[in-house]
N, C-alpha and C positions, 0 to 999 in steps of 0.2 A: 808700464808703457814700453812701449818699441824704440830701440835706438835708429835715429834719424840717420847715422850713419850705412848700419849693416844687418837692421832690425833684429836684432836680437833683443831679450827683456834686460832691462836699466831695474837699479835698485837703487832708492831715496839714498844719499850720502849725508845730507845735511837741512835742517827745516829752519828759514828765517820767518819770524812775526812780524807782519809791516803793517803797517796802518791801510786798513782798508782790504788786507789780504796774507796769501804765505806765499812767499818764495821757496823752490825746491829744487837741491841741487841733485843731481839723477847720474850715475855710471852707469855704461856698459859692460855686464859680466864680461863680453867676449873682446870686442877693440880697444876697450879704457875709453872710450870718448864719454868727455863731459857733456851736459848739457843743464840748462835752467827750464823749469818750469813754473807758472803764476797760475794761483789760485786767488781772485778775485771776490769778492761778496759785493753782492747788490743791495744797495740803500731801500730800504722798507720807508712805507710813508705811514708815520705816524699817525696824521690825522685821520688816515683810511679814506682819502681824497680821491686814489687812484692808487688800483693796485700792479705791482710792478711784473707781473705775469697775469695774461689772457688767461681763461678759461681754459682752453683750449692746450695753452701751456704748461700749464698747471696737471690737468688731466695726462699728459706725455711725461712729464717729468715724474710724478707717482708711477706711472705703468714702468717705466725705467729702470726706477728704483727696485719696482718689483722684480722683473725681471731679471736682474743682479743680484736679489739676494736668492730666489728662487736658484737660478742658475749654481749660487753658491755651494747652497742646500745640497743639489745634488753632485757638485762635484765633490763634498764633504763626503757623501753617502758611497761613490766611484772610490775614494781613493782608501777607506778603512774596511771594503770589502775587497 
């Protein structure tokens, strides 16, 4: 992530377990500024009643995925050549 400050890249300091979620404490390499960040999780419906992402949703969220690990891939591939 980008510092909010001076955008430069932040590195995790400290991971809290909350119910319902994680909390993450984040530095910036370059000004020291702290900052918090919330990872949240959405409630799944059991009885399959109503499902908590569209189609459509769903469909973006995979392409997403992919794209990030793809993306990864090749930066993996850039940086050992």
């Amino acid at each position: 992530m980008k510092c909010m400050q001076c955008g430069e890249r932040t590195y995790v300091v400290n991971v809290i377990n909350m119910a319902g979620g994680l909390r993450r404490q984040r530095k910036c390499k370059e000004c020291k500024f702290n900052a918090y960040t919330a990872e949240v999780w959405l409630k799944a419906t059991a009885n399959g009643a109503e499902p908590v992402y569209t189609k459509e949703e769903a469909a973006l969220i995979k392409k997403k995925e992919v794209d990030v690990r793809r993306a990864n891939e090749d930066r993996r591939k850039t940086d050992v050549t």
